[in-house]
C-alpha positions in Angstrom: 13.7 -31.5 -39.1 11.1 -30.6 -42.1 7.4 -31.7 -42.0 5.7 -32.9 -45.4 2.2 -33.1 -46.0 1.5 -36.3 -48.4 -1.4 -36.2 -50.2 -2.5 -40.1 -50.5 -6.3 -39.5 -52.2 -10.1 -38.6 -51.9 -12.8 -40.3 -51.7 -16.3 -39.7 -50.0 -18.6 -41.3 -47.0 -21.7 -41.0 -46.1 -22.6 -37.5 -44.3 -25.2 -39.2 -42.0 -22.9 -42.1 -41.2 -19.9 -39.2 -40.5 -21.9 -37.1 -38.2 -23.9 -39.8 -36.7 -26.9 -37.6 -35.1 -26.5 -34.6 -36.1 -29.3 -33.5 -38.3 -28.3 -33.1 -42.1 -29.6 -29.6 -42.1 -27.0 -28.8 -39.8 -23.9 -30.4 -40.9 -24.8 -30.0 -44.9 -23.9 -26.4 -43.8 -19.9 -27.6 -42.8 -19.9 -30.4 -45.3 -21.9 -30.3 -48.3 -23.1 -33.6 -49.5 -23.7 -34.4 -53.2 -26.9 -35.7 -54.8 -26.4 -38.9 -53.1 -25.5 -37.5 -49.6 -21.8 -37.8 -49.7 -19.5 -35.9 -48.8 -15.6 -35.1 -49.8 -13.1 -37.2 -48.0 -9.3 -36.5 -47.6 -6.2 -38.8 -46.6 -3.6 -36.3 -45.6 -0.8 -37.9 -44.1 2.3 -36.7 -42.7 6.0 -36.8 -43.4 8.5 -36.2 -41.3 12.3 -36.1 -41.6 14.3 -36.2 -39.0 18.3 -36.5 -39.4 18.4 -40.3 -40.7 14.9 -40.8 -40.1 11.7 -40.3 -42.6 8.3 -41.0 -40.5 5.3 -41.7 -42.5 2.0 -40.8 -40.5 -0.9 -42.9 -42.1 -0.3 -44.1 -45.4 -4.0 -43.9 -47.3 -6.5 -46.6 -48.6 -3.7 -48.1 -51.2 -4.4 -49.5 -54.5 -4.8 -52.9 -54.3 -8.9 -53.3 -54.0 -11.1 -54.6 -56.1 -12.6 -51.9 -58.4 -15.9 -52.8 -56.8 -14.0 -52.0 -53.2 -13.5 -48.6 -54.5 -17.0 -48.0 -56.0 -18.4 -48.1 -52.6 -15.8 -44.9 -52.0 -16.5 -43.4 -54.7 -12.6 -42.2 -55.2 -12.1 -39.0 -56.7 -8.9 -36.6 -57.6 -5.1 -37.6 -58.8 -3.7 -37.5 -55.7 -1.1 -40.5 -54.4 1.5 -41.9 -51.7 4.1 -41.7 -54.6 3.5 -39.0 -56.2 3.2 -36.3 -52.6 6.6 -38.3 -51.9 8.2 -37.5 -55.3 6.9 -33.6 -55.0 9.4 -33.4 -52.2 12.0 -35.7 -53.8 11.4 -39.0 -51.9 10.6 -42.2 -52.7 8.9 -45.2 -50.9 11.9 -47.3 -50.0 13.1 -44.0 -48.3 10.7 -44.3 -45.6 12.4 -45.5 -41.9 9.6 -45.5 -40.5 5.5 -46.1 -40.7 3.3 -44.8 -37.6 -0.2 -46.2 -38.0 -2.9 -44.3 -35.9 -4.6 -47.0 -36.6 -5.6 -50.2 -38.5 -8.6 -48.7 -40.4 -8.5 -49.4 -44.3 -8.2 -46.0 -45.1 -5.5 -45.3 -42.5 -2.9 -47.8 -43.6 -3.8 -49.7 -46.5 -1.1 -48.0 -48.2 1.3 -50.4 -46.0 0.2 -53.2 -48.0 1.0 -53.6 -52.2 0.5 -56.8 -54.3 4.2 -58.7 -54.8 5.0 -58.8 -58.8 3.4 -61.5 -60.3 -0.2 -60.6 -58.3 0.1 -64.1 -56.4 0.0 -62.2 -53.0 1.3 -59.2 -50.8 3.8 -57.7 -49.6 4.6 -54.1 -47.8 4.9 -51.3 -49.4 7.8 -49.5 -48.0 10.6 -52.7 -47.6 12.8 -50.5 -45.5 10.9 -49.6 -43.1 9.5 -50.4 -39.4 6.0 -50.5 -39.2 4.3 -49.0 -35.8 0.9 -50.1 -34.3 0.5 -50.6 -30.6 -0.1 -54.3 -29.3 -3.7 -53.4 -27.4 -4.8 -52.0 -31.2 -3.4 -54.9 -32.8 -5.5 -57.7 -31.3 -8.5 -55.2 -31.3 -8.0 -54.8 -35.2 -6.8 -58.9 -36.0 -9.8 -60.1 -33.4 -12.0 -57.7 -34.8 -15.6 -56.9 -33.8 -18.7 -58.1 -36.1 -19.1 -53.8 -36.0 -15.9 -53.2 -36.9 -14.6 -56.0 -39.3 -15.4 -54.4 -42.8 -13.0 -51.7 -41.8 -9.8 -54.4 -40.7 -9.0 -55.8 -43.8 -6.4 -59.0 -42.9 -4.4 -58.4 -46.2 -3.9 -54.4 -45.1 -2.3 -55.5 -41.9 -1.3 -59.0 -41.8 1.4 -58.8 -44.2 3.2 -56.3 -41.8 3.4 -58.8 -39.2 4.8 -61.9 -41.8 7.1 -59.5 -43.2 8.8 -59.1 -39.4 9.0 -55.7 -39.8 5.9 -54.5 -37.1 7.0 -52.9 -33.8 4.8 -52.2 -31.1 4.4 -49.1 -29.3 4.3 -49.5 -25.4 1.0 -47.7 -23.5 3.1 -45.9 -20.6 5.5 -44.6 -23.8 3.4 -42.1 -24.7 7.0 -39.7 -25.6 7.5 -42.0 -28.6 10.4 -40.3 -30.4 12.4 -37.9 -29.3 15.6 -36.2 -31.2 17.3 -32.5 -30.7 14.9 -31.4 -33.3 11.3 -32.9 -32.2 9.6 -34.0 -29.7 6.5 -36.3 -30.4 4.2 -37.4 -28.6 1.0 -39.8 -28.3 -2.2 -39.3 -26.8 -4.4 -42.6 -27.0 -8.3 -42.6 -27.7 -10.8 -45.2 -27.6 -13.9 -44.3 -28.4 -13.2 -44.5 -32.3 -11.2 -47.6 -31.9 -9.1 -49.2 -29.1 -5.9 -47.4 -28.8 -6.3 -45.0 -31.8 -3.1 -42.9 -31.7 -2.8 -39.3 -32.1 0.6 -37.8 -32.5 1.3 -34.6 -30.5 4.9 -33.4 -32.7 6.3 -29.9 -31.3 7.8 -28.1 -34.7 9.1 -24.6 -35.2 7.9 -24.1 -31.8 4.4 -24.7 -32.3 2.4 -27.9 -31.3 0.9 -30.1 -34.5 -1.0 -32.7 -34.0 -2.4 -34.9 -36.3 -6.1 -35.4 -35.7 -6.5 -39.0 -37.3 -10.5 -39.9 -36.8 -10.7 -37.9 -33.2 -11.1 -34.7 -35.2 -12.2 -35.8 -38.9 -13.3 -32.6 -40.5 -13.3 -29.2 -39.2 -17.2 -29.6 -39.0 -16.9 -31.7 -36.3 -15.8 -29.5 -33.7 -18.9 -29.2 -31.8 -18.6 -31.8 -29.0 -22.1 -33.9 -30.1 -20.6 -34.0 -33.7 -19.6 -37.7 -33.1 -18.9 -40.0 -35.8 -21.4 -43.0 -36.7 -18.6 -44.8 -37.3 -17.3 -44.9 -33.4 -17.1 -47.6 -31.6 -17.7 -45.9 -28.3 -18.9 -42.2 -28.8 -20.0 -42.2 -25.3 -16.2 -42.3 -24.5 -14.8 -40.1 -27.7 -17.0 -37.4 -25.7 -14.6 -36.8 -23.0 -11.6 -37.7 -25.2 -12.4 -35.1 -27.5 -13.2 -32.5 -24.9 -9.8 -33.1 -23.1 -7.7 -32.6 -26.3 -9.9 -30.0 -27.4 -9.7 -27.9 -24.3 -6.2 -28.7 -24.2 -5.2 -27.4 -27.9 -7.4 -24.4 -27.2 -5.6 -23.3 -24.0 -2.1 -23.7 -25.7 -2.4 -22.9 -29.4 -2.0 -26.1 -31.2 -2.1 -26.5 -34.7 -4.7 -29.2 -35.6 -3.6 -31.4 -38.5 -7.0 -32.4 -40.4 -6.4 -36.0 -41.6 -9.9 -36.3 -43.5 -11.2 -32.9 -44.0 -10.8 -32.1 -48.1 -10.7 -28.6 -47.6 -9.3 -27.0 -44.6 -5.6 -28.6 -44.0 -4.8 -26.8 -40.4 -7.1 -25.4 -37.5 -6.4 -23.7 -34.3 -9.7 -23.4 -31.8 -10.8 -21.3 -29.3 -12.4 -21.6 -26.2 -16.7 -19.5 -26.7 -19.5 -19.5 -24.7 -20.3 -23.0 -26.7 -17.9 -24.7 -26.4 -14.5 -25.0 -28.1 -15.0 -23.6 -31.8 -13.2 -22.7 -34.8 -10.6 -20.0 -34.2 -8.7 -19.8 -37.8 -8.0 -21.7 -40.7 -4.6 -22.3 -42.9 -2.9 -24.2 -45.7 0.4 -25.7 -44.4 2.6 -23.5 -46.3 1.2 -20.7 -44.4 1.9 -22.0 -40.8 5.3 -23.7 -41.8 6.1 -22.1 -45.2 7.3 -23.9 -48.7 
């Protein structure tokens, strides 16, 4: 079993809208916002080969927007699905398997790619399963008036026509397991319904990719709740429990969205859980 990071592009948000209360002063110091209070966004996905298998976690915003779409983003860096995947000698019709941690445009529009003559769509990665959970999936295709700017129906729709979307059962939670790897799912709500982070044990250590319940490593502080939640009265204890839990036992926290710091650990302080180290991939898991 090896464990890729794929590099699927930047872009930036709104630092106000990522840290929801949290005065500017405060988290300008974390994540420093340009002139027009933005700040860098990653998509760092993950790929994992196992035996036969090759899991893509997340998959990016895609390509096939409209360039005023992107403006809002403003996109930045050269950074793509195909390129991260050709680094480590893949290619997208390699791919068994697409895990979605959730139905957010800038989690899996990457599933989604025009068909050749630009009459319409069709997925990106013909050989593989696509992997959503069913409770997620009528929360992201019935969407909320909050949410529904963030569930485009071209990003996930396609998935469905194309017959290639599984669901993941709630109760499953030990979603794939193999001699190699173990990987689990803890589920989250107060981002989204059903949001999916994957709990993967590799070269003995505990990595787990943080999707939106961790964006950045300036979020740690408990308060440091997304404006973009759903519920952040319910990613509270959510992100307290993992928290806790991947301070008490080492894991390595994979940071979907920060632009700068790839992997954390924590530690448990007299405020609460808190930064304990920092690291590229290659220097938990090597080249």
């Amino acid at each position: 079993m090896k464990i890729y990071p794929i590099e699927a592009g930047n872009f930036k948000l709104d630092g106000g809208a990522m840290f929801g209360v949290v005065p500017k002063t405060i988290w300008n110091k974390t994540n420093p916002a340009d002139e027009n209070n933005l700040i860098d966004i990653a998509t760092r996905c993950m790929l994992i080969e196992d035996g036969k298998r090759l899991i893509l976690i997340d998959n990016g915003m895609g390509n096939k927007q409209s360039g005023k779409f992107f403006g809002y983003y403003s996109l930045w860096g050269t950074h793509s699905v195909d390129a991260s995947l050709a680094k480590y000698g893949f290619h997208r019709d390699d791919i068994t398997d697409v895990f979605m941690t959730h139905l957010h445009f800038d989690h899996c529009g990457g599933s989604v790619i025009w068909n050749k003559d630009k009459t319409g769509y069709e997925v990106a990665f013909k050989n593989a399963k696509f992997w959503s959970n069913k409770d997620h999936w009528n929360w992201a295709t019935n969407p909320n008036p909050r949410e529904k700017a963030s569930f485009l129906k071209e990003n996930i729709l396609p998935m469905q026509e194309s017959g290639q979307l599984n669901f993941i059962e709630k109760g499953t939670e030990a979603w794939s397991k193999s001699e190699d790897m173990n990987f689990d799912i803890f589920f989250a709500d107060g981002h989204t319904d059903k949001m999916m982070i994957p709990k993967i044990l590799y070269q003995e250590k505990t990595l787990c990719f943080m999707a939106d319940l961790l964006p950045t490593a300036g979020h740690l502080p408990l308060p440091y709740v997304m404006g973009y939640d759903t519920r952040p009265l319910l990613t509270l204890p959510e992100k307290e429990k993992f928290l806790r839990e991947a301070a008490q036992n080492n894991y390595y926290l994979w940071l979907e969205h920060d632009a700068h710091n790839e992997i954390i650990t924590v530690e448990e302080t007299e405020k609460g859980v808190r930064l304990k180290e920092i690291f590229t991939y290659n220097q938990v898991f090597g080249a």
